[in-house]
N, C-alpha and C positions, 0 to 999 in steps of 0.2 A: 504494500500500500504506500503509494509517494502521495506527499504534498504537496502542491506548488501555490507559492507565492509569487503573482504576477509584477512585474515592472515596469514603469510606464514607457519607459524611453532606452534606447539602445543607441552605442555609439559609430556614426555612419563608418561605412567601407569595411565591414567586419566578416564579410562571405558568409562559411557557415559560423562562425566564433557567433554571429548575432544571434543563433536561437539559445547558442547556450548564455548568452548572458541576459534575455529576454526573463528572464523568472531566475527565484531561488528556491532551491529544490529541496525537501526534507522526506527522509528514510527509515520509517522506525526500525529497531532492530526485528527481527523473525521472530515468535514467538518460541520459546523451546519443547521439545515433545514432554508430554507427562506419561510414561508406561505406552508408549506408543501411540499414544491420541495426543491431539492437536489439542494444545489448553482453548487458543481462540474459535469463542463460539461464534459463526457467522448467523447473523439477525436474518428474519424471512425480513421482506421487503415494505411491508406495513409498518413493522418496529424500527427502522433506519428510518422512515418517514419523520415518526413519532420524534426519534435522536434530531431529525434537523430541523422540525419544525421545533423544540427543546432548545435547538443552541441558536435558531433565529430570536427566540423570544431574551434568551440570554443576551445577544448582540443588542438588542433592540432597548430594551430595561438598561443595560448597561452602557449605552452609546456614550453619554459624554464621560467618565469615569475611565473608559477606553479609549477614546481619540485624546484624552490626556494622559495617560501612561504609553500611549504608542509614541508621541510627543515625546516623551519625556526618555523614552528607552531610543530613538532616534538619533539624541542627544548623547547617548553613553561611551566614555573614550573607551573600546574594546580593541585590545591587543591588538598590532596586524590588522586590522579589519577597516576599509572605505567603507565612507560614510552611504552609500549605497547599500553595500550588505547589510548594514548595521540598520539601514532604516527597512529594508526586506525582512529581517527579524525581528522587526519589532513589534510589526503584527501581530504572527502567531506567539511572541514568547507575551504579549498584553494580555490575550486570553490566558493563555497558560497560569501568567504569574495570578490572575482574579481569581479562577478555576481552580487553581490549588494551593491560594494562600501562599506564594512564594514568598521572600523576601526580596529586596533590592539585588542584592551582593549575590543571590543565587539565582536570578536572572539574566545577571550579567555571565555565570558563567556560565550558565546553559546556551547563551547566545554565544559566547565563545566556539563552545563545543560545535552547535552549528555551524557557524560561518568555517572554522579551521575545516571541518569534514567539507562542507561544497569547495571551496580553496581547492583541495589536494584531491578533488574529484577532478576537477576542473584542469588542473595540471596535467592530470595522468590519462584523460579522454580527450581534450581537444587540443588538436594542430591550429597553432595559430595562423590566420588566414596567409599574411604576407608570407610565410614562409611557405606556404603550401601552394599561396600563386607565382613563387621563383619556380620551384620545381616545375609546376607546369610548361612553364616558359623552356624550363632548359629538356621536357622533354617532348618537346614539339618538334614536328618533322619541315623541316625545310629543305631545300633544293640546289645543289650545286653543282655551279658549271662542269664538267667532265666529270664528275664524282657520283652524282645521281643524289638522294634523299637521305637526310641524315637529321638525329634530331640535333637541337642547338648544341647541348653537350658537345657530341661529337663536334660538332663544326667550327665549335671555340678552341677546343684541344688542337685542331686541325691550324689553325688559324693562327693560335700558341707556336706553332710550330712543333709542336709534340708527336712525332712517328714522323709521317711522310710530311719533309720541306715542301715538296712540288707542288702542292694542293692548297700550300699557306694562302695564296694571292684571292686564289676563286673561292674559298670558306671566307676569309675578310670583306670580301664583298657581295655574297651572300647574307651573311651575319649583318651590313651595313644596310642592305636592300630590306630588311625586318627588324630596324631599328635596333639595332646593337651593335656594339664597336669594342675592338680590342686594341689596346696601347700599353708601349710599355712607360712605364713612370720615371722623372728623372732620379731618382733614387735604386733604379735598376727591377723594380717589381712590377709586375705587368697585372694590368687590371680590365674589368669588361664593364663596357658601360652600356646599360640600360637606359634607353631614352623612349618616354610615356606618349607623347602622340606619336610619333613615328611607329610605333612597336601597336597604337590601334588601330592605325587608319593600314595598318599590311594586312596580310589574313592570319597572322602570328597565331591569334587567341580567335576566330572565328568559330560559333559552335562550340565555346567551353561555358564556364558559369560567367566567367570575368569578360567577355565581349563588351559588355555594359556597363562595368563597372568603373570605377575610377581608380586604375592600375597606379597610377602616380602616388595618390593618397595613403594606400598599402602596402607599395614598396618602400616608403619614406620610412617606415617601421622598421626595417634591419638594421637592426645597431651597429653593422659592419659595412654600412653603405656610406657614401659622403655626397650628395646632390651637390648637383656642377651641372654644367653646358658642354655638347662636345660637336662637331660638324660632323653629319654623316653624310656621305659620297657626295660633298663638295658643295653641300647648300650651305644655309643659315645656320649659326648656333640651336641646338634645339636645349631641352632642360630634360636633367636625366639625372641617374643615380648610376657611381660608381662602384664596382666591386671588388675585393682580391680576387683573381682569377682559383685561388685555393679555394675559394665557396664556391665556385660555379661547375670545377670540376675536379676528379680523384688525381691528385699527380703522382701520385704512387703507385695507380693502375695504370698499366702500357693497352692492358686490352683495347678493343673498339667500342664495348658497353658501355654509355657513359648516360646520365648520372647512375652510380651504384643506388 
């Protein structure tokens, strides 16, 4: 049996990270078997009526007594916890603390308890979006002169100069033909740069989720990116996002598979 407590608002360019951060989710633990039977009894469907028309009337008698402890648990500085989470548990832990005569200080750590569990759910189930639209990108199939179809990966490595020199020229302008360029840095480190209109108006991302999206806004997100301008095949400055060439591809694998 889950809870959710709904959110009103979500933060734009989130892919799928936005349904998970649309609500805050609660879990009770499984009931334990007693001798083989199941302790919880499931109610026929007239007695669960009874239970919510029960805790409507509870909500209803108790409305301002609750929109003031939800207030006021909104407010509470809980460990680690933004002030979003904090005011999504405020709801449920408002009834709870009325409901069972809690105390302040044991509301508070009940909501701990809470938020810490959705926290490290949330870690360990969702990819966050921008990293999940790099990988697309780099395993998208594009086309090169004398070489035939390759995804980006390969055609950075290619382009890198990594395995076959002779192919470097026509992956380089390939890669610049769908909005991305490789260079090396005057510090001797070679990087790829991703540039946001050029890379939507190609057919780069055509038929994925992010066609639509606002690739720019998402990629800004990789903490190992630097936004800068770079010319591709000889036009105007465009605005783009720079990357180590060690994030885009394995330099450690010589194969052709790329990204691992």
């Amino acid at each position: 049996m889950k809870h959710i407590v709904w959110i009103s608002s979500i933060e734009m360019n989130l892919g799928n990270l936005a349904d998970a951060s649309r609500f805050f989710q609660f879990e009770p633990k499984r009931p334990e078997r007693k001798d083989g039977k199941r302790p919880l009894l499931i109610l026929d469907p007239q007695a669960i009526k009874r239970i919510g028309f029960d805790l409507m009337v509870f909500a209803i008698k108790n409305m301002q007594s609750l929109l003031q402890t939800v207030k006021t648990l909104s407010e509470a500085d809980i460990e680690n916890a933004i002030p979003r989470d904090i005011e999504a548990a405020a709801v449920p832990a408002a009834f709870a603390e009325q409901l069972c005569g809690w105390k302040k200080n044991e509301t508070h750590a009940v909501m701990y308890l809470w938020i810490d569990a959705n926290r490290r759910q949330k870690v360990e189930e969702v990819i966050e979006s921008h990293a999940e639209l790099l990988q697309t990108i780099l395993y998208r199939p594009i086309r090169v002169t004398e070489v035939g179809e390759l995804s980006v990966a390969q055609t950075i490595k290619k382009a890198a100069g990594i395995g076959s020199s002779t192919e470097s020229i026509y992956a380089k302008e390939a890669l610049e033909r769908n909005g991305i360029k490789i260079q090396k840095s005057d510090d001797g480190s070679t990087k790829v740069f991703f540039a946001f209109a050029p890379m939507k108006t190609s057919l780069l991302l055509k038929s994925t989720m992010w066609e639509t999206m606002d690739i720019g806004g998402l990629l800004k997100r990789l903490d190992f990116g630097h936004i800068s301008t770079a010319r591709l095949c000889g036009k105007q400055p465009t605005r783009g996002i720079w990357i180590p060439l060690e994030e885009t591809i394995d330099l450690d694998n010589q194969e052709e598979e790329q990204p691992l």
